[in-house]
BATORKOL-860143 format. One record per atom (N, C-alpha, C): atom name; chain; x, y, z; residue in one letter. Coordinates in Angstrom, 2 decimals, always signed. Atoms other than C-alpha are relative to their C-alpha. Example, Ala and Ser with C-alpha at 12.3 -4.5 7.8 and 13.67 -1.06 7.14 Angstrom:
! residues 2
+----+----+---------+---------+---------+----+
| at | ch |      xx |      yy |      zz | aa |
+----+----+---------+---------+---------+----+
|  N |  A |   +0.89 |   -1.19 |   +0.00 |  A |
| CA |  A |  +12.30 |   -4.50 |   +7.80 |  A |
|  C |  A |   +0.90 |   +1.20 |   +0.00 |  A |
|  N |  A |   -0.82 |   -1.19 |   -0.06 |  S |
| CA |  A |  +13.67 |   -1.06 |   +7.14 |  S |
|  C |  A |   -0.77 |   +1.09 |   +0.73 |  S |
+----+----+---------+---------+---------+----+
This chain:
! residues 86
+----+----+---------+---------+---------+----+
| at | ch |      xx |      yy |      zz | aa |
+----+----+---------+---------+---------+----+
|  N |  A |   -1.07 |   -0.88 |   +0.40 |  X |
| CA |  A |  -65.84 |   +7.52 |  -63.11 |  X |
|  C |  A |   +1.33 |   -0.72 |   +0.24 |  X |
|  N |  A |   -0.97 |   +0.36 |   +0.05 |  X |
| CA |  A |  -62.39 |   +6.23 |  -63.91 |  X |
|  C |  A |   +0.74 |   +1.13 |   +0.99 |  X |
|  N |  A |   -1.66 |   -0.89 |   -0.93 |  X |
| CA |  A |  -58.92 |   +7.34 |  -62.03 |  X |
|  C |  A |   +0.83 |   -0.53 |   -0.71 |  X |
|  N |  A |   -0.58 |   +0.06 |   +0.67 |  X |
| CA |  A |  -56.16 |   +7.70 |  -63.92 |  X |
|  C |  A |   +1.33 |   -0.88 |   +1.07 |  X |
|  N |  A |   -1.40 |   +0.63 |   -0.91 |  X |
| CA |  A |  -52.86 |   +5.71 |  -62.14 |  X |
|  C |  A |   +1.12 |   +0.17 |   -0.87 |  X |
|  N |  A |   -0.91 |   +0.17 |   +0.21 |  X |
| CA |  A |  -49.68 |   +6.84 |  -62.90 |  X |
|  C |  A |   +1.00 |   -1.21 |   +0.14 |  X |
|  N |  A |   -0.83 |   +1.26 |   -0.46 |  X |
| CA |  A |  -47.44 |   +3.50 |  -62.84 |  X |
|  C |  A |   +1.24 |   +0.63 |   +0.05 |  X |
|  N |  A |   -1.28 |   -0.27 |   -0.18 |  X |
| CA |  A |  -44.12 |   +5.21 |  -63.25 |  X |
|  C |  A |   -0.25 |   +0.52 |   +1.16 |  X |
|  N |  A |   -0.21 |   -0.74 |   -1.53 |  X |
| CA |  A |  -44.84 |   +7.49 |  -60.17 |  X |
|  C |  A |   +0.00 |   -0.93 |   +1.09 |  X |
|  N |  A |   +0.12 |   +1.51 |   -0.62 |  X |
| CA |  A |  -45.56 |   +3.96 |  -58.65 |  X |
|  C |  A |   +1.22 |   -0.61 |   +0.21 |  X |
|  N |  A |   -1.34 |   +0.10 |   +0.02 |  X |
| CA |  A |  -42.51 |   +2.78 |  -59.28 |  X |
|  C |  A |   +0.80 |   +0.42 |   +0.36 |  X |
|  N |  A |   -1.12 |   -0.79 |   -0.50 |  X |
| CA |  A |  -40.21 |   +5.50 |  -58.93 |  X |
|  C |  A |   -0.11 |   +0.31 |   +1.63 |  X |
|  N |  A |   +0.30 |   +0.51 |   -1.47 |  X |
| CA |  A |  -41.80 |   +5.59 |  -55.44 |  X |
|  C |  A |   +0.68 |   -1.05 |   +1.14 |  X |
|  N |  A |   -0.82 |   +1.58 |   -0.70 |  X |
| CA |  A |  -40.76 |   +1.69 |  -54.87 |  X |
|  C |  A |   +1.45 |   +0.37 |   -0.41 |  X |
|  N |  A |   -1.64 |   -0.31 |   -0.22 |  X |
| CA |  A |  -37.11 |   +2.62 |  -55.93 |  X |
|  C |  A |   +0.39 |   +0.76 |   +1.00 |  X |
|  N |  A |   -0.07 |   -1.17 |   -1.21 |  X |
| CA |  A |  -36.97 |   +5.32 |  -53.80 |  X |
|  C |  A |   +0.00 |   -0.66 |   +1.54 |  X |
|  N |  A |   -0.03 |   +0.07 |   -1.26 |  X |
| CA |  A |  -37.95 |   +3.47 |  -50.72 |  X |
|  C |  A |   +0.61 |   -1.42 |   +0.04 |  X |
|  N |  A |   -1.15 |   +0.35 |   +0.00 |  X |
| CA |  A |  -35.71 |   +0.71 |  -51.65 |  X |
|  C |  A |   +1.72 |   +0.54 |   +0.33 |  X |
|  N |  A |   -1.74 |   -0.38 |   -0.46 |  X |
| CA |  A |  -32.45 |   +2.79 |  -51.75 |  X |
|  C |  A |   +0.13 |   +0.26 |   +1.22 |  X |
|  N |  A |   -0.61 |   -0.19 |   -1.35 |  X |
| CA |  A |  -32.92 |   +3.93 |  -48.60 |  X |
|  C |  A |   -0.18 |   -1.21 |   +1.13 |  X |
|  N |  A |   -0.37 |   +0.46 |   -1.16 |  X |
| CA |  A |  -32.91 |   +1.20 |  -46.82 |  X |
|  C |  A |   +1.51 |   -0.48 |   +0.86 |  X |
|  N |  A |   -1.54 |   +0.21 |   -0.26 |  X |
| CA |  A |  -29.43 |   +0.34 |  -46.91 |  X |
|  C |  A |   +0.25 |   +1.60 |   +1.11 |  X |
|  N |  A |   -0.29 |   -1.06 |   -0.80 |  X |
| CA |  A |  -29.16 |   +4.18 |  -45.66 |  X |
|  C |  A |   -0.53 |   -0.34 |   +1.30 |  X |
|  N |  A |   +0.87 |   +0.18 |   -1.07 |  X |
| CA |  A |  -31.18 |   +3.35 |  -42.91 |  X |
|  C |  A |   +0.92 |   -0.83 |   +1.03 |  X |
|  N |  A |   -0.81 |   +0.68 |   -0.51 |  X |
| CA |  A |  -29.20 |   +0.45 |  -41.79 |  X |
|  C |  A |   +1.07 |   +0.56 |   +0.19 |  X |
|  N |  A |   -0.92 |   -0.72 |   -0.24 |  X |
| CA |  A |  -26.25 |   +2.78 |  -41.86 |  X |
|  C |  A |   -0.02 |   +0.57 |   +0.98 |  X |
|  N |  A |   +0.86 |   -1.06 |   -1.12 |  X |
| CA |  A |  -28.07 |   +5.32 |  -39.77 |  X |
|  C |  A |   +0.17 |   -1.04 |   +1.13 |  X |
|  N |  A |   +0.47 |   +0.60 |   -1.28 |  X |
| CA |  A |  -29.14 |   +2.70 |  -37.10 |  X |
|  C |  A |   +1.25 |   -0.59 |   +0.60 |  X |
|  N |  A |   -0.86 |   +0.42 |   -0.83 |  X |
| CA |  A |  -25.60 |   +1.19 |  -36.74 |  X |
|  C |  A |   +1.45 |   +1.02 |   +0.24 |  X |
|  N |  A |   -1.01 |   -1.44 |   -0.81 |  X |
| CA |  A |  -23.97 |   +4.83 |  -36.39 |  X |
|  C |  A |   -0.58 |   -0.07 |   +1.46 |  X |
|  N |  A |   +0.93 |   -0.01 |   -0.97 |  X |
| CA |  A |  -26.52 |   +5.22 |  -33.99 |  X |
|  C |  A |   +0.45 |   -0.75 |   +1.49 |  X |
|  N |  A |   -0.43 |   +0.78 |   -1.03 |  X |
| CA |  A |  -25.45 |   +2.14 |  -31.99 |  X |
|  C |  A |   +1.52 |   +0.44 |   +0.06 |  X |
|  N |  A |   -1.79 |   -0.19 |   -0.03 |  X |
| CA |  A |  -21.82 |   +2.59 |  -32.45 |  X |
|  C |  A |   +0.17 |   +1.45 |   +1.33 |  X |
|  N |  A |   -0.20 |   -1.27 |   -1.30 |  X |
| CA |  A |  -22.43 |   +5.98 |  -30.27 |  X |
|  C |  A |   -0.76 |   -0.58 |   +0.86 |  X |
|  N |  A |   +0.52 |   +0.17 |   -1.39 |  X |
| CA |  A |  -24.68 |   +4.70 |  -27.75 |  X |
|  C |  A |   +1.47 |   -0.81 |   +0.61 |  X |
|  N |  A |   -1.52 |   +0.93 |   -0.95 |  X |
| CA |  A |  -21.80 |   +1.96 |  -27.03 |  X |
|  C |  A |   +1.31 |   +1.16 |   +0.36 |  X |
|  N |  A |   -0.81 |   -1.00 |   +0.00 |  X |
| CA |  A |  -18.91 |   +4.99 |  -27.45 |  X |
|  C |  A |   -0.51 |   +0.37 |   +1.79 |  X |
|  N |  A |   +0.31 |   -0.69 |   -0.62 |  X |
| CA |  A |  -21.05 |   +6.81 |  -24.94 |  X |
|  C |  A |   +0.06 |   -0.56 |   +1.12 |  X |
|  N |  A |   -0.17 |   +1.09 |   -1.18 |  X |
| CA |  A |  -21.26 |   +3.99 |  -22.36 |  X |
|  C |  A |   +1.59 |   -0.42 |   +0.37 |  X |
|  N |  A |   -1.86 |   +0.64 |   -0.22 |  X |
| CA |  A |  -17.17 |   +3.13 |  -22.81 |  X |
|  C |  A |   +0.31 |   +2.13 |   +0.84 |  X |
|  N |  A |   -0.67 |   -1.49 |   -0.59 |  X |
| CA |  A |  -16.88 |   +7.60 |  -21.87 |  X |
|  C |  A |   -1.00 |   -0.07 |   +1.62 |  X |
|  N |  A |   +0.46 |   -0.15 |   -1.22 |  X |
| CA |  A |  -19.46 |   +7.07 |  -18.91 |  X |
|  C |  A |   +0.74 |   -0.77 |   +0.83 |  X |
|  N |  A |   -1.01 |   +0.21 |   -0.81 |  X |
| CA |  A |  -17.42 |   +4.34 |  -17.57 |  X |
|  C |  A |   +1.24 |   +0.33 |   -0.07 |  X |
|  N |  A |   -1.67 |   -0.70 |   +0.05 |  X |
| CA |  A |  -14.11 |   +5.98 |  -18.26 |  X |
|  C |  A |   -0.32 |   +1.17 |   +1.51 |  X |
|  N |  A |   +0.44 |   -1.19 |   -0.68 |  X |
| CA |  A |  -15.86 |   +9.10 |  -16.76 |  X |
|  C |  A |   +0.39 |   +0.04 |   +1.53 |  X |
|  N |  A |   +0.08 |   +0.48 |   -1.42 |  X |
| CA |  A |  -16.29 |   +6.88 |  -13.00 |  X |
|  C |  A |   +1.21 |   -0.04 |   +0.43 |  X |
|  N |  A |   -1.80 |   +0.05 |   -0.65 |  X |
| CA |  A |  -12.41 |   +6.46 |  -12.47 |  X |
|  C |  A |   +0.99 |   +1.34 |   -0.27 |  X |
|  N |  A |   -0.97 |   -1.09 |   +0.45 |  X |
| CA |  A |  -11.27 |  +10.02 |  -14.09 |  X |
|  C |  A |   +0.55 |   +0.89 |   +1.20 |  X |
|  N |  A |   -0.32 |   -1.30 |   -1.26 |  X |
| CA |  A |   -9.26 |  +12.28 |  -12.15 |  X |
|  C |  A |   -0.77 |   +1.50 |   -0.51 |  X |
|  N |  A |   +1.16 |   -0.93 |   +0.34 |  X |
| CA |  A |  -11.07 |  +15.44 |  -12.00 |  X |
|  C |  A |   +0.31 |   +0.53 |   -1.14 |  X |
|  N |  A |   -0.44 |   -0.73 |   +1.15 |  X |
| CA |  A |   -8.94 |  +17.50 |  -14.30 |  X |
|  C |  A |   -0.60 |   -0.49 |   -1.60 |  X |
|  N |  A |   +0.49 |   +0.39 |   +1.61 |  X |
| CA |  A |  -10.03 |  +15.21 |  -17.14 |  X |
|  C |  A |   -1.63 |   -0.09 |   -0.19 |  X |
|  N |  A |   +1.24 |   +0.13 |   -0.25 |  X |
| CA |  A |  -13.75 |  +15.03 |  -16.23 |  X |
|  C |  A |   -1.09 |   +1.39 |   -0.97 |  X |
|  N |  A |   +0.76 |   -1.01 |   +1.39 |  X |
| CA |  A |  -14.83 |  +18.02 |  -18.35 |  X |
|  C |  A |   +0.29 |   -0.05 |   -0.92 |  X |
|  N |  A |   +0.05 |   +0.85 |   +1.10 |  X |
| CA |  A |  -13.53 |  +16.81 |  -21.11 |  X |
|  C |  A |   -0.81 |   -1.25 |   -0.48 |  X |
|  N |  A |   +0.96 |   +0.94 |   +0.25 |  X |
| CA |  A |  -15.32 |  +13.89 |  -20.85 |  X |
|  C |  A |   -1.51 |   +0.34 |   -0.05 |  X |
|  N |  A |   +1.39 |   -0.70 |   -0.24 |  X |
| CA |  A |  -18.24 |  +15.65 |  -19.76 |  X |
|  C |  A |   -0.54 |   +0.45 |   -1.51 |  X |
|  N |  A |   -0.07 |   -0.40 |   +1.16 |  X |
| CA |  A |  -17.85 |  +17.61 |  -22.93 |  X |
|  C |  A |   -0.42 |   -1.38 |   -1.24 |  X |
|  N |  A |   +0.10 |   +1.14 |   +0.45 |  X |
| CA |  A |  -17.50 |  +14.17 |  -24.95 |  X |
|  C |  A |   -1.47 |   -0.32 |   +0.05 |  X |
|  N |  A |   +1.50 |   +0.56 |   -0.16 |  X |
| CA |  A |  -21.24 |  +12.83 |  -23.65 |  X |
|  C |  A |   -0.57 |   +0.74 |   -0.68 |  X |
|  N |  A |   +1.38 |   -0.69 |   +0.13 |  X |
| CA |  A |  -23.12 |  +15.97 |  -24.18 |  X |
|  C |  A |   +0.29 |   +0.10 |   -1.64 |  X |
|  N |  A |   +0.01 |   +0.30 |   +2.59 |  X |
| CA |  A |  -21.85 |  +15.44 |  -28.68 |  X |
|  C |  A |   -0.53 |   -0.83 |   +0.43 |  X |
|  N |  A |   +0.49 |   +1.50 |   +0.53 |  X |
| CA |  A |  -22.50 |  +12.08 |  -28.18 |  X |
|  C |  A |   -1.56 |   -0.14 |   +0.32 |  X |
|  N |  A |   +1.41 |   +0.22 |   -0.19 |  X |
| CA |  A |  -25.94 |  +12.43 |  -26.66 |  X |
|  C |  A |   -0.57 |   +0.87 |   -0.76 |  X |
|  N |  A |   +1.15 |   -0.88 |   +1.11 |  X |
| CA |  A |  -26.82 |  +15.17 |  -29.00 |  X |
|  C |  A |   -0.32 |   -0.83 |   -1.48 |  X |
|  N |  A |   -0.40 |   +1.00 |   +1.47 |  X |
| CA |  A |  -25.45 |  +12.91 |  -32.24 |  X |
|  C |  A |   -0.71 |   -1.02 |   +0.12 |  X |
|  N |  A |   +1.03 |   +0.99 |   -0.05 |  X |
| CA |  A |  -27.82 |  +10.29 |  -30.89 |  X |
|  C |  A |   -1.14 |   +0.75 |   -0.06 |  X |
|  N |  A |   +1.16 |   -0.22 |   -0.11 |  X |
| CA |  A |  -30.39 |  +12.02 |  -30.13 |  X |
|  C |  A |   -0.88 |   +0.86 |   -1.64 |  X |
|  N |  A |   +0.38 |   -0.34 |   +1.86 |  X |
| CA |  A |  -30.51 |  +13.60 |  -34.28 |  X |
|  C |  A |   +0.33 |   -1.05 |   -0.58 |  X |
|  N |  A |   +0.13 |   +1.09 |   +0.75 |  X |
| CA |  A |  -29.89 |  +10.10 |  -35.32 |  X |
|  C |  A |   -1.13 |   -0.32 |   +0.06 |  X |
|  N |  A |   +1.25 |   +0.96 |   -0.52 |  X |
| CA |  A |  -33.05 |   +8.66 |  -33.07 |  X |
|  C |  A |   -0.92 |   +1.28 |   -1.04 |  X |
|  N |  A |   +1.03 |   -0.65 |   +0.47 |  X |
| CA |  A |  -34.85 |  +11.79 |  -34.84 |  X |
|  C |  A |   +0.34 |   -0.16 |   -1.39 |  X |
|  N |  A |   -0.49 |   -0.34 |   +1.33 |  X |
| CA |  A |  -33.45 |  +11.38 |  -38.35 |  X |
|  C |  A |   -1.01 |   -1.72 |   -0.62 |  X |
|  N |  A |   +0.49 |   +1.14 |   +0.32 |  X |
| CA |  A |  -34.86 |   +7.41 |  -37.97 |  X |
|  C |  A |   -1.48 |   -0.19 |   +0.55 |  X |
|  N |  A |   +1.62 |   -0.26 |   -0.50 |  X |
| CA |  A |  -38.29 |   +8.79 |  -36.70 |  X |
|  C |  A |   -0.25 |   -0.87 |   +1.15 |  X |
|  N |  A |   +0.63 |   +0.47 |   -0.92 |  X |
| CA |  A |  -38.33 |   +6.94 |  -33.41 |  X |
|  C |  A |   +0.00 |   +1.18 |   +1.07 |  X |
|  N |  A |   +0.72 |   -0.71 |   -1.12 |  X |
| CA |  A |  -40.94 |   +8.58 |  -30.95 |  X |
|  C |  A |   +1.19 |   +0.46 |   +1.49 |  X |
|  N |  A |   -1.05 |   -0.29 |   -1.77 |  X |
| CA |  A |  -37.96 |   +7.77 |  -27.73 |  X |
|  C |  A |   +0.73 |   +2.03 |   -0.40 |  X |
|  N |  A |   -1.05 |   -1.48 |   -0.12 |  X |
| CA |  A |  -35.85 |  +11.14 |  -29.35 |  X |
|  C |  A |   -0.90 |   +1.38 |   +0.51 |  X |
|  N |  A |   +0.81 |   -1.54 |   -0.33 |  X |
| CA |  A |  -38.96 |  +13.68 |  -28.75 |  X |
|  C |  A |   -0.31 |   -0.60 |   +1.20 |  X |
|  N |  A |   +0.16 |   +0.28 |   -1.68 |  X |
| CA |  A |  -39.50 |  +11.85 |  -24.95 |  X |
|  C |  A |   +1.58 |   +0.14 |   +0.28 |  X |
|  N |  A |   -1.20 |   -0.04 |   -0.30 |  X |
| CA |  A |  -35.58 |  +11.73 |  -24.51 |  X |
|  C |  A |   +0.45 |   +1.40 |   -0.11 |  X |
|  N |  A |   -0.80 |   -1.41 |   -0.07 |  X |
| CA |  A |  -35.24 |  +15.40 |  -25.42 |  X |
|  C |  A |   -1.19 |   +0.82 |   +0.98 |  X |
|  N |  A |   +1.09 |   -0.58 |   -1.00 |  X |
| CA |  A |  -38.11 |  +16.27 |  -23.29 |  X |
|  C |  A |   +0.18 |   +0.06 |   +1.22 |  X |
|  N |  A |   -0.50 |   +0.12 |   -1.12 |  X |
| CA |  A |  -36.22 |  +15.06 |  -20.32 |  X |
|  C |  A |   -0.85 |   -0.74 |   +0.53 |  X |
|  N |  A |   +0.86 |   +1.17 |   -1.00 |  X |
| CA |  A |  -38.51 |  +11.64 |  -19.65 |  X |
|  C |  A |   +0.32 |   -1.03 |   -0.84 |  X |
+----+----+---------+---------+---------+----+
């Protein structure tokens, strides 16, 4: 018994997972761009006088959420152990 193979669906497939890679690469160096961000507000954080310290505080907990829906947007496993609290 034959099987029929669509080739366009084949194709349009391989385009498809072509374009996104560029997205991807986008994704991964937002991604970094906040982990580093997040590391320049933790050490800011160590010398703040208090008054400014919830602000900063404030600051981390976007930045660790905005990572942590990047790490899930680029399907690595760390974002469902990192939001699990391990």
């Amino acid at each position: 018994m034959a099987e029929i193979i669509d080739f366009a669906e084949i194709q349009e497939a391989r385009r498809k997972a072509r374009a996104r890679i560029p997205e991807r690469e986008n994704l991964e160096r937002a991604v970094q761009l906040m982990r580093e961000n997040l590391a320049a507000v933790a050490a800011e954080m160590a010398d703040a006088p208090r008054e400014e310290q919830a602000e900063l505080l404030t600051r981390v907990e976007r930045l660790v959420a905005m990572i942590r829906y990047g790490m899930r947007m680029l399907g690595e496993p760390a974002a469902a152990r990192w939001n699990a609290g391990g």
